[in-house]
VOVO-594380 format. One record per residue: residue in one letter; z, x, y of N, C-alpha, C, O in turn. Coordinates in steps of 0.001 Angstrom, whole numbers, plus 500000, padded with zeros to 6 digits. Layout:
BEGIN
aZXYZXYZXYZXY...
END
This chain:
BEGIN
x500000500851498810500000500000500000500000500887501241500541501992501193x499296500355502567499101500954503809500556501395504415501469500628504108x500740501978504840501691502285505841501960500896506607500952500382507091x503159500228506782503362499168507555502923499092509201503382499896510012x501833497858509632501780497345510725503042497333511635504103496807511299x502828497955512802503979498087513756503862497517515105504624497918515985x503300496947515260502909495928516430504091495043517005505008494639516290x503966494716518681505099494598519360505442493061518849506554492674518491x504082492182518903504291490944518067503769490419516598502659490883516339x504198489733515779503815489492514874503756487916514607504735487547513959x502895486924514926502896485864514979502454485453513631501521486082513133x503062484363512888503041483403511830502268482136511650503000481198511334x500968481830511762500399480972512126498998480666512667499053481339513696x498225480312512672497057480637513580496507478862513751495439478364513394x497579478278514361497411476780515140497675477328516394497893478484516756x497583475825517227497613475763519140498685476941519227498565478115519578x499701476253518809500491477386519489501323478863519176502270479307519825x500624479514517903500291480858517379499298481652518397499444482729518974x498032480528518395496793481207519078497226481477520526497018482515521154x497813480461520922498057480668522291498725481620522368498566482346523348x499898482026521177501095483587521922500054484612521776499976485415522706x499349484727520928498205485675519993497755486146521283498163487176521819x496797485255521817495942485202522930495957485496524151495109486054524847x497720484794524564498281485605526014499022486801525712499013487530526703x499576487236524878500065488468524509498949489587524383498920490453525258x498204489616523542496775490718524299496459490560525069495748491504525415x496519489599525978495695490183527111496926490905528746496876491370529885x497758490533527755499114490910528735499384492525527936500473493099527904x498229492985527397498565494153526979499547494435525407499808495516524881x499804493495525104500506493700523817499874493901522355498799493422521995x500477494460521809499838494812520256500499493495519302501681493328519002x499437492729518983499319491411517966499097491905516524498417492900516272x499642491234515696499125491007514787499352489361514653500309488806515194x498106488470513670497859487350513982498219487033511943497668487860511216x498848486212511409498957485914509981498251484595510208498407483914511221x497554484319509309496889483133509155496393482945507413495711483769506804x496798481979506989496505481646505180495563480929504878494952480802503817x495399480195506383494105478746505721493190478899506762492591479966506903x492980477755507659491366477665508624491902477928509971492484476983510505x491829478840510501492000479187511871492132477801512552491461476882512083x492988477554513681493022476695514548494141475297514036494428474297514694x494464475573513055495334474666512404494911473408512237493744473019512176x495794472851512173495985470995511770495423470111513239495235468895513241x495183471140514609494853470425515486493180470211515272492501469208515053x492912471385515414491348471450515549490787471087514209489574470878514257x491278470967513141490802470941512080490957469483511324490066468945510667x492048469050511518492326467900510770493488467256511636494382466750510959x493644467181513093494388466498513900493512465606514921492746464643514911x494214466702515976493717465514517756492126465971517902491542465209518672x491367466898517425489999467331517548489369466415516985488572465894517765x489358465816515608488514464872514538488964463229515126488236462268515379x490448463379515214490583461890515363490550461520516581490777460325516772x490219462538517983489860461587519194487879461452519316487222460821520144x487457462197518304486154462071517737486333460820517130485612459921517564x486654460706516763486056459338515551486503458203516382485826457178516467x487559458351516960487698457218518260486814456765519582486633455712520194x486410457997519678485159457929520452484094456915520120483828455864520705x483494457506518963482225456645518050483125455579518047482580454666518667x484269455223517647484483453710517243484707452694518356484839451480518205x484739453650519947484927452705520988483496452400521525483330451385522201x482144453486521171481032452631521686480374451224520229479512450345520254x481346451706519181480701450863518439481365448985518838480815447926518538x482820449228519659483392448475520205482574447785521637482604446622522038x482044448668522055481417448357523682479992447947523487479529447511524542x479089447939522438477915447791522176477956446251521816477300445375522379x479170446025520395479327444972520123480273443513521648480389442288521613x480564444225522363480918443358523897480069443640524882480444443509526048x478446444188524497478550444472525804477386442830526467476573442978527380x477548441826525948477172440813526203477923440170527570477286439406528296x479358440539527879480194440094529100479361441233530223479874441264531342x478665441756530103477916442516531279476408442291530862475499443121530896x476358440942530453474631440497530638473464441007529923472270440735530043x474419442237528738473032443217528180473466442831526633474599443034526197x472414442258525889472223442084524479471897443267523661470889443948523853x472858443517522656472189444331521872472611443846520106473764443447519940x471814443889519047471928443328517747472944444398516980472651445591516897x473993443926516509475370444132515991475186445292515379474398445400514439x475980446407515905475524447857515605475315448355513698475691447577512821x474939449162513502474856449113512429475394450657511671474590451588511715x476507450844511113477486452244511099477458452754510343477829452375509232x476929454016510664475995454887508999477447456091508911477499457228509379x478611455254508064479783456489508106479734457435507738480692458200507845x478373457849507031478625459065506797477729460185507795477856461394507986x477009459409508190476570460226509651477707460109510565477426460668511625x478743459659510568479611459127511678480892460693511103481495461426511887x480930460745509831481629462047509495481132462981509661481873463954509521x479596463304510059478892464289510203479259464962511510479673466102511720x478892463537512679479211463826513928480615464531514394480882465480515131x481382463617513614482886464608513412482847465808513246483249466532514157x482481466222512356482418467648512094481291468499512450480908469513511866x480771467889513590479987468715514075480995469447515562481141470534516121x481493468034515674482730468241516968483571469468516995483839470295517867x483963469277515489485163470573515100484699472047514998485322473065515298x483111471865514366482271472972514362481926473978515912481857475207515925x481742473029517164481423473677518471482701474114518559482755475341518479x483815473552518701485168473869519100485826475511518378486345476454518976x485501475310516725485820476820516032485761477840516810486742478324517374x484441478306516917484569479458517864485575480087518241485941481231517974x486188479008519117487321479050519919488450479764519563489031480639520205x488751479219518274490023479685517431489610480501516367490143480552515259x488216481410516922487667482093515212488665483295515081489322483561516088x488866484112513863489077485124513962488595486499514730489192487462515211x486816485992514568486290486858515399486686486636516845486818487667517504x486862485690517351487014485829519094488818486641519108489390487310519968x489237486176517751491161486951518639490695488733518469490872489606519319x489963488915516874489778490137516486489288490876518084489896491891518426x488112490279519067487768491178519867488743490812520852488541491647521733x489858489929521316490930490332522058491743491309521819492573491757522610x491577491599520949492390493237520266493573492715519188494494493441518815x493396491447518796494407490889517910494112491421516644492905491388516401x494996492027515523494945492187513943495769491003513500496956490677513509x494019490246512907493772488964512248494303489268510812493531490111510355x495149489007509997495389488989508580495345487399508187495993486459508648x494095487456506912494334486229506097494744486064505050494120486095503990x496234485799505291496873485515503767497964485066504122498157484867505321x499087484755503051500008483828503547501262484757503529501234485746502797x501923484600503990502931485571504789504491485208504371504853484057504615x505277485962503862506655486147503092507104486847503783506343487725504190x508763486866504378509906487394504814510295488300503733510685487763502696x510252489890503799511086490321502949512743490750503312513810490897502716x512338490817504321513816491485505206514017490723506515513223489961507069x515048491030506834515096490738508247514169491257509500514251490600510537x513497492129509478512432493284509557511188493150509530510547493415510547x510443492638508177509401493295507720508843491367507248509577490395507065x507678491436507201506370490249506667505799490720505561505511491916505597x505459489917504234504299490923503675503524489914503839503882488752504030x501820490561503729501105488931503962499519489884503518498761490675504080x499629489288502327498668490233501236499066491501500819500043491795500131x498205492232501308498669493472501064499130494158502178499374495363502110x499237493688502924500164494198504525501495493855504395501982492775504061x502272495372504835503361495093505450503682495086506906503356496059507586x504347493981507481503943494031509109505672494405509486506464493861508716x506163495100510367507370495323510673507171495309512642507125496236513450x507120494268512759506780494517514294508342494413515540509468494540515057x508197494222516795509221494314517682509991492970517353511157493078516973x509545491971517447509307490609517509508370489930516618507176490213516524x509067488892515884508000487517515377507982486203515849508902485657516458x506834485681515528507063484495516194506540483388515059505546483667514388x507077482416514910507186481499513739505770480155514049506095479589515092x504846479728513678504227478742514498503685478403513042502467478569513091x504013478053511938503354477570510666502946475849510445502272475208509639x503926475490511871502705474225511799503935473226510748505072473576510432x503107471724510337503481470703509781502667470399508705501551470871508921x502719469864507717501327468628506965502772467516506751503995467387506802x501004466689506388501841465209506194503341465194505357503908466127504789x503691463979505485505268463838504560504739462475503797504453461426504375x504676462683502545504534462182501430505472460877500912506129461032499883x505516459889501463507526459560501307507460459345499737506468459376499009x508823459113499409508929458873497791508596457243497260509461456556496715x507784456967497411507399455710497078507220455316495732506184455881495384x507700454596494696507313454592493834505402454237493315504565453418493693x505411455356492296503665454596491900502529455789492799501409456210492511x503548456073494098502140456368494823501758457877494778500999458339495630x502323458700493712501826459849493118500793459738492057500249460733491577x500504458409491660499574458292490421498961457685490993498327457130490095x498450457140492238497141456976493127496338457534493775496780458420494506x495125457320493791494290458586495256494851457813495915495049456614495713x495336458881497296495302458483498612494945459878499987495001461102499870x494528458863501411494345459985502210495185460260503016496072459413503115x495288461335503804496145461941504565495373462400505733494197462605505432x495711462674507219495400462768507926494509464489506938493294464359507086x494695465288506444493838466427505743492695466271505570491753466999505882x492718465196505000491383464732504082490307463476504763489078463402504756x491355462567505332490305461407505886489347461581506345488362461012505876x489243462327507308487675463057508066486564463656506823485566464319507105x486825463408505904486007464161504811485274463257504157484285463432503446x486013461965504543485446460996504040484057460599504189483599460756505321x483153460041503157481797459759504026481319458298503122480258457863502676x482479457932503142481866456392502805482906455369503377484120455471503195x482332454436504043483041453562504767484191452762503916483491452174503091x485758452339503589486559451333503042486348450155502863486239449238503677x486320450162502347485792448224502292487023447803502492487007446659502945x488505448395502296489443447945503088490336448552503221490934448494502146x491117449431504209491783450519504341493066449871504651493255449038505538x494055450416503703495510449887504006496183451551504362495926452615503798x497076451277505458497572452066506358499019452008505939499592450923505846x499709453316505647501396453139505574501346454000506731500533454924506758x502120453789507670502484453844509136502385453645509935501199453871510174x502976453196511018503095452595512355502785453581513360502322453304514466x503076454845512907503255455502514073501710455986514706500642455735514147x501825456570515713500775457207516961499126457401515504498065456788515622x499468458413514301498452458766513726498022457428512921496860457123512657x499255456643512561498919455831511541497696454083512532496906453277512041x498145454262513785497661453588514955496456453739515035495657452852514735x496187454688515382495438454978515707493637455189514988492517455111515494x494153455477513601492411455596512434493045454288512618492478453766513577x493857453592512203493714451739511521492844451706512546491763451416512034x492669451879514046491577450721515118490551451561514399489877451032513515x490349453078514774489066453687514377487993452754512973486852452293512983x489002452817511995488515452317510803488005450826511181486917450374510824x488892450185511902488547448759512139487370448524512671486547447686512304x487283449429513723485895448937514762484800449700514086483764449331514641x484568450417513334483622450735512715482966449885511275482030450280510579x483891448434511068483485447697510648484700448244509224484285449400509145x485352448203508602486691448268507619487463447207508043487640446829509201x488019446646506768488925445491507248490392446768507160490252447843506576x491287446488507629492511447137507971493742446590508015494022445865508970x494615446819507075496062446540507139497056447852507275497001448904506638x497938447472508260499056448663508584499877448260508346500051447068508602x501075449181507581502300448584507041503128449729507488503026450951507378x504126448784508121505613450140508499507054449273507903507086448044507841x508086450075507534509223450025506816510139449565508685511247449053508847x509616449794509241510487449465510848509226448914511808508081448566511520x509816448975512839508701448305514184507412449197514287507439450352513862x506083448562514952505173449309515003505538450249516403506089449822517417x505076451628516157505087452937517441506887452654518073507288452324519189x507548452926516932509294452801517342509639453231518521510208452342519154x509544454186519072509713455087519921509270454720521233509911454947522259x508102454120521173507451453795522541508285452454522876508836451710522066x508225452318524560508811451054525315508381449825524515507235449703524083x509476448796524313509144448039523012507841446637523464507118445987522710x507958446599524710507092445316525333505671446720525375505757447347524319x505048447021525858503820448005526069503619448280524472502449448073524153x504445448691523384503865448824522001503952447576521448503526447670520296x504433445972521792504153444954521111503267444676522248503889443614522222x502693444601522920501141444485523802500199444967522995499217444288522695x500373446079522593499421446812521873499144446663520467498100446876519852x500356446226520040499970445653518703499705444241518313499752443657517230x499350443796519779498705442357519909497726442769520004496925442188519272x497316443540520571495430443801520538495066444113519213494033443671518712x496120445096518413495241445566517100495019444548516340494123444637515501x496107442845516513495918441624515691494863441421515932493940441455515119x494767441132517266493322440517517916491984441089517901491010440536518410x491957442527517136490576443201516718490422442724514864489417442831514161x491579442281514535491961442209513070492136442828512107491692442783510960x492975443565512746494101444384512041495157443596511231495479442651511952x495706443554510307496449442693509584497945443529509987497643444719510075x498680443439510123500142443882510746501263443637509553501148442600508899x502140444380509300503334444161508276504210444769509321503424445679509586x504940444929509905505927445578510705507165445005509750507109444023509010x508454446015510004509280445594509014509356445198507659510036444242507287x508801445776507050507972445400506049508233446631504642507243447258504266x509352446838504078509677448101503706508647447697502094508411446588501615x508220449080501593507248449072500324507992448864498827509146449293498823x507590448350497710508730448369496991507643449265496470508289450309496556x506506449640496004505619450720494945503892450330495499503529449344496140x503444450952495224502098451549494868501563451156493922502392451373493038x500394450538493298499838450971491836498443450816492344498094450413493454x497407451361490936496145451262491153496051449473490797496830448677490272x494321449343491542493946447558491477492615448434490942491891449180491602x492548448108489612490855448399489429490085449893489560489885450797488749x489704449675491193488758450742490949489735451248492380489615452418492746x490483450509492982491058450404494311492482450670494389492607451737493788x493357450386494698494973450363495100495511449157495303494881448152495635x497040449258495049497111447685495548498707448156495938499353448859495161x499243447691497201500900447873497720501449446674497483500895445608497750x503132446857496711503440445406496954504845445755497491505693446561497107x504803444915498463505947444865499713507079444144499306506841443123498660x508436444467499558510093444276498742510031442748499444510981442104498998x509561442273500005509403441027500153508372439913499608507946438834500020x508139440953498152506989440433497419505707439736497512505258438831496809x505176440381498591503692440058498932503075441227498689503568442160499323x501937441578497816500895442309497156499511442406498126498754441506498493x499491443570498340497640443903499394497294444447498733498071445289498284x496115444403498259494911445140497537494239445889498456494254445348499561x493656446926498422492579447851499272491765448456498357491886448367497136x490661449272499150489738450034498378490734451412498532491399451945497644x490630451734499714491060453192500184493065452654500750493403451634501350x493877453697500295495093454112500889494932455499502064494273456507501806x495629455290503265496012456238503949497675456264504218498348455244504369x498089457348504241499583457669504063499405458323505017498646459266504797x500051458197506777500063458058507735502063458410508175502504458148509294x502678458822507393504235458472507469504648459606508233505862459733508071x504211460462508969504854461528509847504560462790509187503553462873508484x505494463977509377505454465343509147506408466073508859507540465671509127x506262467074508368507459467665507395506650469799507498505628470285507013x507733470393508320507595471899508203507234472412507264507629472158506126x506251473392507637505548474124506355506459475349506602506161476116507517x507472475563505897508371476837505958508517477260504655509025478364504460x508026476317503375508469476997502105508404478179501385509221478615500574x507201478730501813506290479775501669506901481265502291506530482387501947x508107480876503464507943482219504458509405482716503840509846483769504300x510095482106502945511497482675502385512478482991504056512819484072504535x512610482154504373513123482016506073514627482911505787515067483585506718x515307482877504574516759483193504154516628484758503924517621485482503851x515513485159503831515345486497503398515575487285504873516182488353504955x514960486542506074515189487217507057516091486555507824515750486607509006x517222485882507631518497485138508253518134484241509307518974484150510202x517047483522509432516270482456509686516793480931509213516289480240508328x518228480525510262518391479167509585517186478375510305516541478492511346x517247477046508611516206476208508909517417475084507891518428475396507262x516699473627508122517179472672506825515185471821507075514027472172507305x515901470757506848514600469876506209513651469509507271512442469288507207x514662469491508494513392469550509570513252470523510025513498470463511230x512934471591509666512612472616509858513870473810510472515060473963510197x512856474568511485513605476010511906514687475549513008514670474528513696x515583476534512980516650476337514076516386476866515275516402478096515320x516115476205516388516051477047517721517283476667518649518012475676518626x517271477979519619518179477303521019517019477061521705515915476971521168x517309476918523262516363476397524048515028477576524642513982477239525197x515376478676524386514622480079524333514177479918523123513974481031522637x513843478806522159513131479103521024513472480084520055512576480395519272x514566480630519942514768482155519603515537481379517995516066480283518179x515565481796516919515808481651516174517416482257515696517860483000516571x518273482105514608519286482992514311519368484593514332520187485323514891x518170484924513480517147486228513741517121487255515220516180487202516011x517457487511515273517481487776517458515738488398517411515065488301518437x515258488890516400514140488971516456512559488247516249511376488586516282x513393487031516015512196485842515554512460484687516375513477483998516295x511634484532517056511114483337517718510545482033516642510466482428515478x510142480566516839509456479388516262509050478607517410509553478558518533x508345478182517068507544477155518235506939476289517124506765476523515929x506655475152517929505622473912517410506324472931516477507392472384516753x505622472752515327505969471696514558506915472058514019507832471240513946x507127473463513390507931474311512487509472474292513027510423474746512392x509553473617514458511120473779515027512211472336514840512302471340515557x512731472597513961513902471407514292514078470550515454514690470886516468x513473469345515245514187468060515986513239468358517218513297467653518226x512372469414517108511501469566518360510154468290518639510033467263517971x509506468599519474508275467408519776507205467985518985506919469180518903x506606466934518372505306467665517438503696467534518496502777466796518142x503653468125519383502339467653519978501896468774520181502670469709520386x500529468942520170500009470146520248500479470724522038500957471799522401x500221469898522579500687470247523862501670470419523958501780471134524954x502939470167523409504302470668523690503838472446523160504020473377523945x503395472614522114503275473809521095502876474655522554503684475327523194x501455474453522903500982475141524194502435475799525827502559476810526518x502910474935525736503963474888526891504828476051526429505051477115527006x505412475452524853506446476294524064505564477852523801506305478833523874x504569478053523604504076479392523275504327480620525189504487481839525266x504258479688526220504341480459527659506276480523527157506834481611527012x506817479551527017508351480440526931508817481516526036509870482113526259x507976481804524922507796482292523864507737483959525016508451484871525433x506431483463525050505663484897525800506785485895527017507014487104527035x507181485023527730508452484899528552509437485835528085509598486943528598x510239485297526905511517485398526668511044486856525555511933487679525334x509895487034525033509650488152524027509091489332524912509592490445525079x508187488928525320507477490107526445508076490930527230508173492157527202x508544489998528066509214490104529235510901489986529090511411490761529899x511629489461528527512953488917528272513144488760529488513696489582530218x512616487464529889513330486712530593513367485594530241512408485088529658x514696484802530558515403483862530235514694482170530186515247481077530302x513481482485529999513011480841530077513609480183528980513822480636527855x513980478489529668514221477859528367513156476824528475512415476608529434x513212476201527280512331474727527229513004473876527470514197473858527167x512145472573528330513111472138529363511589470697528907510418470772529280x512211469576528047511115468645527946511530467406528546511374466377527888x512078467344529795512292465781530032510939465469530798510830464249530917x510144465978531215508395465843531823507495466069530801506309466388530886x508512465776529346506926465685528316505913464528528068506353463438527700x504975464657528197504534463377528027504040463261526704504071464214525926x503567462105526392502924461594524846501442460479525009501080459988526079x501034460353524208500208459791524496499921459217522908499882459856521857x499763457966523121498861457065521309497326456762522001497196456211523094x496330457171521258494680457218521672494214456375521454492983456392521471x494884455203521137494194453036521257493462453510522302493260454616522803x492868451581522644492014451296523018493119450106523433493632449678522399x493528449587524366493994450476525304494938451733525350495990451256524925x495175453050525615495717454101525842497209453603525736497315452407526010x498200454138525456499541454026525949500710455258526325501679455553525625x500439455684527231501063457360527359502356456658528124502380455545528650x503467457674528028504601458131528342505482458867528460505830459656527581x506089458733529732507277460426529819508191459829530653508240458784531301x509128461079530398510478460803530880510913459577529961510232459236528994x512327458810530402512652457526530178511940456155529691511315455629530612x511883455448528460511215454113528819512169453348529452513316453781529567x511895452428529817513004451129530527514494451091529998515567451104530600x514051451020528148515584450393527316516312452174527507517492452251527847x515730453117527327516405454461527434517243454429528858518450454518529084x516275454291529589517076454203531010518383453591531611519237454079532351x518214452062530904519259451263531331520552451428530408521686450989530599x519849452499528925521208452612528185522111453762528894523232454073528492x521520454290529897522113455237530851522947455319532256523679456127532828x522430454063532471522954453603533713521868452625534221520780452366533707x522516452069535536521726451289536557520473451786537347520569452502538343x519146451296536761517911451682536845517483450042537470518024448942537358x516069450594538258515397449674538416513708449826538223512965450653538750x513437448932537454511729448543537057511012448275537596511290447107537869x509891448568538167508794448295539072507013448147538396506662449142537762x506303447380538473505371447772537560504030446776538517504010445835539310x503140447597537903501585446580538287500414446546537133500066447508536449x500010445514537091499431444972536057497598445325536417496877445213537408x497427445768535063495672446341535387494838445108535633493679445195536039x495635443580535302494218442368535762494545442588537282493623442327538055x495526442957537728495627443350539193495157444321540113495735444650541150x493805444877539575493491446393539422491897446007540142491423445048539533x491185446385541000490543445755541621489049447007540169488121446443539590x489271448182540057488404448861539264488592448382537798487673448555536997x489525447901537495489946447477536191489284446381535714488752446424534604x489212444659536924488619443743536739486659444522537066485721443750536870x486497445321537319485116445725537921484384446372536600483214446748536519x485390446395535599485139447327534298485325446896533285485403447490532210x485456445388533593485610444187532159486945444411531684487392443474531022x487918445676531885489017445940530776490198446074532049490328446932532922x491025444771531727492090445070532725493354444369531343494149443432531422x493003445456530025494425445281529485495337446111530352494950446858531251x496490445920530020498037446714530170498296446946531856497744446474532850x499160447691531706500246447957533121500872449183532994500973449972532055x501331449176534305502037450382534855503199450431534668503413449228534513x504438451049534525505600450451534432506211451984535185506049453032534559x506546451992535843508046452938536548508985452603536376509204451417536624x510213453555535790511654453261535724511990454276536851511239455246536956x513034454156537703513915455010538898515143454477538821515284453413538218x516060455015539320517533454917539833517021453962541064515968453615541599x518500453750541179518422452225542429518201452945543973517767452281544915x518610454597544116518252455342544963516681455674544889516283456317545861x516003455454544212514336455638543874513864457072543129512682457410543078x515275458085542398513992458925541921513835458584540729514635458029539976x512100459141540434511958458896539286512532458995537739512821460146537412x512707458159536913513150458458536025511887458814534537511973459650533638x510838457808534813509906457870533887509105456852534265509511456125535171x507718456572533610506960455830533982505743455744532046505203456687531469x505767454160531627504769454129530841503569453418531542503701452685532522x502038453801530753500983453615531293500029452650529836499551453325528924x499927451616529828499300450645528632497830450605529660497664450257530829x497037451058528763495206450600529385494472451888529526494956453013529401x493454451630529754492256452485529503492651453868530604492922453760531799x492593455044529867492457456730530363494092456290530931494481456627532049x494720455703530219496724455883530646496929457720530308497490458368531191x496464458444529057497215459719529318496103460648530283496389461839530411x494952460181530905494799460576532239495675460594533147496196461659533479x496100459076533888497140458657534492498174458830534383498778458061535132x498969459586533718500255459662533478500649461189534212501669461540534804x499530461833533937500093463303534519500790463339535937501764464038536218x499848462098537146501017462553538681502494462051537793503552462485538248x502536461452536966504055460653536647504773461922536152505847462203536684x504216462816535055504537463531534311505037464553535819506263464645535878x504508465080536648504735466192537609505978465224538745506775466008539261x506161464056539067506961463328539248508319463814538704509111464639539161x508346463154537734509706463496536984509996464596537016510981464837537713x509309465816536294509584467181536540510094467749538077510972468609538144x509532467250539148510109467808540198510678466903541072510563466790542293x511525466060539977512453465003540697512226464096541667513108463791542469x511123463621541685510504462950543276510995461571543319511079460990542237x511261461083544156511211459645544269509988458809544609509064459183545330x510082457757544068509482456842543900508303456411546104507352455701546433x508922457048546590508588456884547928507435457873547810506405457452548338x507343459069547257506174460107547219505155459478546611504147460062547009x504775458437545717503712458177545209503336456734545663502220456259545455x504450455998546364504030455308546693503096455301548601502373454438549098x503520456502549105503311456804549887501558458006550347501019458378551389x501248458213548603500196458158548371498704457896548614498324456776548275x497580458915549258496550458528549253495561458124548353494628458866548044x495723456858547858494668457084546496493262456183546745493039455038547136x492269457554546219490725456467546191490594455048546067491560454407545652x489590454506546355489710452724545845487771452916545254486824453591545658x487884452353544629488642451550543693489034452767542257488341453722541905x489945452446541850490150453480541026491937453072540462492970452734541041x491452453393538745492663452696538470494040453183538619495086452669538221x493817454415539350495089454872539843495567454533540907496472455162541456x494928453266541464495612452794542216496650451501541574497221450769542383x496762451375540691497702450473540298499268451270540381500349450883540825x498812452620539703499989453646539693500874453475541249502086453339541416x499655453546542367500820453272544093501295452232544089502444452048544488x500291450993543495500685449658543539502105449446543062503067448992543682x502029449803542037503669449778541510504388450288541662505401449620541453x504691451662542079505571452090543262505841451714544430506945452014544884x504557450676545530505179450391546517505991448781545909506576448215546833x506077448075544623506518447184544166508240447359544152508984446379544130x508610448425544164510014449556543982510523448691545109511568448063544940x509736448599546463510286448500547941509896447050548193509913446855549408x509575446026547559508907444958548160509917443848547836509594442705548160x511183444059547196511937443240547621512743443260549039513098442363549804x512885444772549053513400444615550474512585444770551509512886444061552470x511555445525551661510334444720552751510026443870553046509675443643554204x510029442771551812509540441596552425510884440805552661510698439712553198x511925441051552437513161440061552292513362438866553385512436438776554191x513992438317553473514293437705555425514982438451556659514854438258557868x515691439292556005516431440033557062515011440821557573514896440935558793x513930441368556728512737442471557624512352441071557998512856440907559109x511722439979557650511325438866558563512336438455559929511835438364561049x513233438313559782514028438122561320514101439251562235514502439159563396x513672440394561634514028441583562340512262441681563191511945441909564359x511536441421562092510024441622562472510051440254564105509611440493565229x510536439281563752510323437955564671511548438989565785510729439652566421x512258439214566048513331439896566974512432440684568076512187440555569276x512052441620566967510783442654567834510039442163568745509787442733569806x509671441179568442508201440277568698508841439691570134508028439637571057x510387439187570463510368438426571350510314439396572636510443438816573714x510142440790572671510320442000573778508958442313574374508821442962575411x507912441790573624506637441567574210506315442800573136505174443254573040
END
């Protein structure tokens, strides 16, 4: 074996936010080495937010072709060749590679190793036939799906966000186990591309999100015909034929062609022997403080791989600059996510940060302000005036958070997102120059809504008539 790799970093991973330390660390002059076992670019570019805001795409003009009769233009009911429709997908992921090839880190001066990578020491990586002993590591191995223990449903095919994109024949009826953002999101894809679709969750649909804006939204997925089970816990799995069939502890039985298992994510740490190098982790993964820094004083984690952390590729991105920070440089950045935002990729959009409403008020005395997109002068101009604005603030006006239901919401969310982060009140955005027509003007609209009880009250009316009598 070679003489051990001695490089200042040694990153674990080659997803968003591996590539990103990889990437700003050479060019900040540092000696990389890059571990990577499977397809460069991870679970994002490969089998995440790259494929599935692709296939959402195609499934919203196959949505707009089939309406576009409310704007006077006929066209005969599209006709969806899925497996050209998987092609297009992966043609998407194909321009994007590049990006995350080995060859582009190799000529940043990064040493690319492909193989999968073991802790022998507190110290040292092996990862093939390399031993890497560098200054610093940094942990970024990412998530795959979580499998739950369902009875039956190990002796069925089913897909996983891995595999679905691979698919090239349309469902004749796709049953969905999960509610959440991924599981949301293919059910419309699949739907509007002509699949009948049932989603089943063991709790509420999109838990997490403000509960009125995610039951809005899961009124639309009824109303595209989506079949809905919310609350709805599974008692087993079995095969139907040539197909699947779920039957629910409340003993109602769905048959499908195709299963997707949609149930969240679970750390890929099994592989790296985390105990070998004093790396606590448990089931959700690695242990960080707010410097990301692990038990290890020499190992850093970021991304999916961190305990109780946010799984979004964009958090990963944010978390790889504190990374860079606190290893490079040692300085003291921490991660600091109350300006994170999120986003579910429906049709209509539903992004959010900071506080929803029920978070807020379990905190104290907040007040709600909101404007509605049929109130939206670009919104009614664009046939689509689902959803609303919603701001939460303190009764003093700063912001606390703001959700966005309707079309390009995690566009719109970012002034909210920079809001919260730099504490503003509710007077800065409502005070706002915004284009017209443009649906960010609902965003001022509902901020100046914050002030319009007491603007308009009677006391500003007697005060306004007072003025008036002085000439």
């Amino acid at each position: 074996m070679a003489a051990p790799l001695a490089p200042d970093l040694c990153v674990i991973g080659g997803g968003a936010g591996g590539l990103a330390v990889a990437a700003g660390a050479a060019r900040l002059g540092a000696r990389v080495v890059l571990v990577e076992r499977g397809r460069m670019g991870g679970e994002c570019l490969n089998s995440g937010c790259v494929p599935s805001k692709s296939l959402l795409a195609t499934a919203r003009l196959a949505r707009l072709w089939r309406d576009a009769g409310e704007h006077g233009i006929a066209y005969a009911p599209p006709q969806i060749d899925f497996a050209a429709v998987a092609d297009s997908v992966g043609r998407v992921v194909a321009r994007l590679a590049p990006n995350d090839s080995a060859e582009r880190f190799t000529r940043l001066g990064v040493t690319v190793v492909a193989a999968e990578a073991r802790f022998l020491d507190r110290r040292t990586v092996a990862a093939g036939e390399a031993l890497i002993r560098p200054r610093r590591f940094v942990v970024a191995t990412g998530s795959s799906p979580f499998v739950p223990p369902i009875p039956g449903l190990a002796g069925v095919p089913f897909l996983t966000n891995e595999n679905v994109f691979e698919n090239r024949r349309l469902p004749r009826h796709l049953v969905v186990i999960g509610g959440g953002p991924v599981g949301v999101e293919l059910a419309q894809a699949h739907r509007r591309l002509g699949a009948a679709v049932t989603l089943i969750d063991a709790g509420p649909i999109l838990p997490r999100e403000d509960a009125e804006m995610a039951g809005a939204l899961a009124a639309r997925l009824a109303g595209e015909g989506i079949a809905l089970h919310a609350s709805s816990p599974i008692a087993a799995v079995e095969r139907d034929g040539d197909g699947i069939a779920v039957r629910l502890a409340n003993g109602a039985r769905i048959a499908g062609s195709h299963l997707l298992v949609a149930a969240g994510r679970r750390p890929d740490i099994a592989a790296l022997d985390l105990a070998a190098a004093g790396i606590a982790a448990d089931a959700g993964g690695i242990v960080v403080d707010r410097r990301l820094r692990t038990s290890n004083r020499r190992a850093f984690a970021l991304g999916d791989v961190v305990a109780g952390g946010p799984q979004f590729t964009h958090a990963a991105l944010y978390q790889a600059g504190i990374v860079i920070r606190n290893a490079l440089f040692r300085l003291p950045a921490r991660a600091d996510y109350r300006a994170l935002p999120r986003v579910i990729y429906s049709d209509p959009e539903l992004a959010q940060v900071g506080l929803t409403a029920a978070e807020a008020e379990a905190a104290g005395r907040v007040r709600v302000s909101r404007w509605e997109f049929a109130d939206n002068d670009r919104a009614q101009a664009e046939r689509d005036t689902a959803g609303a604005v919603k701001i939460v603030a303190r009764p003093g006006g700063r912001i606390l958070g703001a959700t966005i239901l309707g079309a390009a919401a995690g566009e719109l969310i970012l002034p909210w997102a920079l809001a919260v982060a730099r504490r503003l009140k509710v007077a800065a955005m409502a005070n706002m120059i915004a284009p017209y027509p443009t649906r960010g003007e609902a965003g001022k609209r509902a901020a100046g809504e914050f002030y319009a009880p007491a603007l308009f009250s009677p006391r500003t009316r007697r005060l306004v008539r007072l003025i008036a009598k002085f000439g």
